[in-house]
C-alpha positions, 0 to 999 in steps of 0.5 A, spaced: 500 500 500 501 507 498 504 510 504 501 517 506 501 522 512 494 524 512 490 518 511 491 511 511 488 506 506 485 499 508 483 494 503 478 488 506 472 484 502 472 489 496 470 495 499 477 500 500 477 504 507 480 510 506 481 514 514 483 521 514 488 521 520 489 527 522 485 527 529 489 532 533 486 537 528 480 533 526 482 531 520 483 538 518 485 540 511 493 541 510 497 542 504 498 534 503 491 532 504 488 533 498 493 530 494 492 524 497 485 524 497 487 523 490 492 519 490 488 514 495 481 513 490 487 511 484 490 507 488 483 503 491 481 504 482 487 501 481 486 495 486 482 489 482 479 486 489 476 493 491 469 495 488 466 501 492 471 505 496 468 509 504 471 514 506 471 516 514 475 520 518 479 518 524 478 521 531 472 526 533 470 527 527 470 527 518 473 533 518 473 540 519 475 544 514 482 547 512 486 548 518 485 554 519 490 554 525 495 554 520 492 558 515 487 563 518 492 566 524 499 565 520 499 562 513 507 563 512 507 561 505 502 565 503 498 560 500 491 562 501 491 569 503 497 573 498 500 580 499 497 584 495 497 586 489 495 579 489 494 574 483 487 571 482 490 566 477 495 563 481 490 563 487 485 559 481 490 554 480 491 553 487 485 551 489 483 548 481 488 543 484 485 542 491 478 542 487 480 537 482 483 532 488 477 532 491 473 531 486 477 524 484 471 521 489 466 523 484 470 521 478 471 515 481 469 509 476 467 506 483 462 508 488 464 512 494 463 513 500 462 518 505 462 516 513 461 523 517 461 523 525 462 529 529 463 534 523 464 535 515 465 543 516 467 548 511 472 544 506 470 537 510 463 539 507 466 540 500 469 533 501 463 528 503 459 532 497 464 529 492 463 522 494 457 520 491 453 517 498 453 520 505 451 516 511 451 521 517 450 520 524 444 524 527 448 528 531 453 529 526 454 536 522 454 538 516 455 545 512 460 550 509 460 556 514 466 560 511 459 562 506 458 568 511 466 571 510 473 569 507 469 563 503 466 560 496 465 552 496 470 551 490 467 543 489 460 547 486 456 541 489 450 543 494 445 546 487 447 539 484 445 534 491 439 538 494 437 543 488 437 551 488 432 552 494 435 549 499 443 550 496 442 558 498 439 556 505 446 553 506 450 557 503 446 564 506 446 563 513 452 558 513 449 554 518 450 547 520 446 541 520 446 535 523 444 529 520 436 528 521 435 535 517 441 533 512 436 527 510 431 531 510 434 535 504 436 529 500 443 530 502 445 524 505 443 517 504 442 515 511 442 519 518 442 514 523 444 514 531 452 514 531 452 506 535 449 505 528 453 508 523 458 503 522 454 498 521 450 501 516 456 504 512 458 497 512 451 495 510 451 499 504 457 499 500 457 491 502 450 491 498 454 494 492 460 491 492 456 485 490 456 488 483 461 487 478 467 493 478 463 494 470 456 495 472 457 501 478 462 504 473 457 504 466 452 507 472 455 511 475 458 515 468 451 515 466 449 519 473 455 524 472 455 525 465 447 528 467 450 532 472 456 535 468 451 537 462 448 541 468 453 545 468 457 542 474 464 544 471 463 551 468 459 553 476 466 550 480 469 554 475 466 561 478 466 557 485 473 557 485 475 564 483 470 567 486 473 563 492 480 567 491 476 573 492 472 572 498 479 570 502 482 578 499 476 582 498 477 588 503 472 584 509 477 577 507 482 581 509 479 583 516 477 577 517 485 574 516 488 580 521 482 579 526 483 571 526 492 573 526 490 579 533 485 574 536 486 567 534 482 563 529 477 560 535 475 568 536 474 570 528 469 563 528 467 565 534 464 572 529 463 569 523 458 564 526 454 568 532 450 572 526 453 578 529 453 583 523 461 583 520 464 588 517 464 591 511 470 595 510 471 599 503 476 598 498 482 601 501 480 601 508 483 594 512 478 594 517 483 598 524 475 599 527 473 593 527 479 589 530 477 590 537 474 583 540 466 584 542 466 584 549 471 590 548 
């Protein structure tokens, strides 16, 4: 087997395992986790025993998103925040590749996945909703808070999983939502009691790994060709710049300085408590807005 530093890769009884092992940062997303996303799904397609790839977090839960501890206080290599003037292309070719990481689980000719307790936050959001099943615990959450500020989800996927309506209920309020709602959307497959998702997951890809590799592959194009002619490549296209723009846009740029002054759990802390954030003007980096609330 492949030997990664953020995930680990286990083959049994046709179904291959994929763990996200970054448990100390709940999995979160650094700068080797999505190629090897990508290398782990070619690795199991390219595996003859396997017929249907799950993949799971390891620890308290999927993933919560890029490590903004990294990024959002520090982000030394200027990976995500560049100074300015800043270059939108090079940020597009950046995050084009980390889309195109995740997006192998779509691709995959084999089915994928996903196993979410705990939380899929933010980028861990645009992970599951790559794969083309979610199994949720109840009490798990799901949904992509950077929506409020700093943040586009690139993979484009919730118009295309829960419909247009429910997508701007998402991606307008940045809320999480735990499993039962999530299946009430469409999003998921199954949102059972976390005692039971193991067995449930299992249930599932077990059911489809019955069938031989040529029949889910030859379904599955059929499927994704559909949800490309909707569109799907040119709305990552957008998704991915527009995400560029949010993380240097004059309220981006705050939100970066406020998480490096006050640590990433306080700018969090704002971002999700529905307090009004800033809206500084082009030219202005936002030096009234850098005092925490209770000051």
């Amino acid at each position: 087997m492949n030997s990664f530093s953020t995930l680990t890769l286990d083959v049994r009884e046709r179904i291959a395992t994929i763990t996200l092992n970054r448990p100390e940062r709940l999995n979160a997303i650094n700068d080797e986790m999505p190629g090897e996303i990508r290398a782990a799904v070619d690795a199991a397609n390219a595996d003859e025993r396997v017929h249907v790839i799950v993949l799971q977090g390891a620890g308290a839960a999927f993933c919560a998103g890029y490590d903004l501890k990294h990024y959002a206080e520090g982000d030394a290599d200027a990976r995500y925040t560049q100074p300015e003037p800043w270059d939108p292309m090079r940020d597009y070719a950046l995050m084009k590749r980390n889309t195109d990481d995740f997006m192998s689980l779509w691709r995959s000719p084999k089915p994928t996945l996903a196993k979410v307790h705990g939380y899929a936050a933010a980028g861990g959001s645009d992970i599951a909703l790559c794969c083309d099943f979610i199994v949720m615990a109840e009490d798990a959450k799901i949904g992509y808070m950077p929506a409020r500020i700093w943040g586009c989800p690139t993979t484009a996927m919730w118009v295309y999983r829960v419909g247009p309506m429910l997508a701007k209920r998402m991606l307008l309020t940045g809320d999480l939502i735990d499993g039962r709602t999530a299946q009430d959307y469409g999003l998921v497959l199954d949102a059972v009691p976390t005692a039971q998702l193991d067995a449930c997951v299992a249930q599932w890809a077990a059911r489809m790994a019955g069938v031989p590799k040529n029949q889910l592959a030859m379904q599955k194009l059929v499927i994704n060709q559909a949800v490309d002619a909707m569109g799907l490549p040119q709305t990552q296209m957008f998704a991915t710049l527009f995400d560029g723009i949010a993380r240097h846009s004059p309220e981006g740029r705050w939100f970066k300085r406020y998480a490096e002054v006050h640590g990433f759990h306080a700018a969090v802390q704002w971002r999700d408590s529905g307090r009004p954030l800033p809206e500084p003007p082009p030219g202005d980096h936002g030096d009234a807005f850098m005092a925490p609330p209770e000051a």
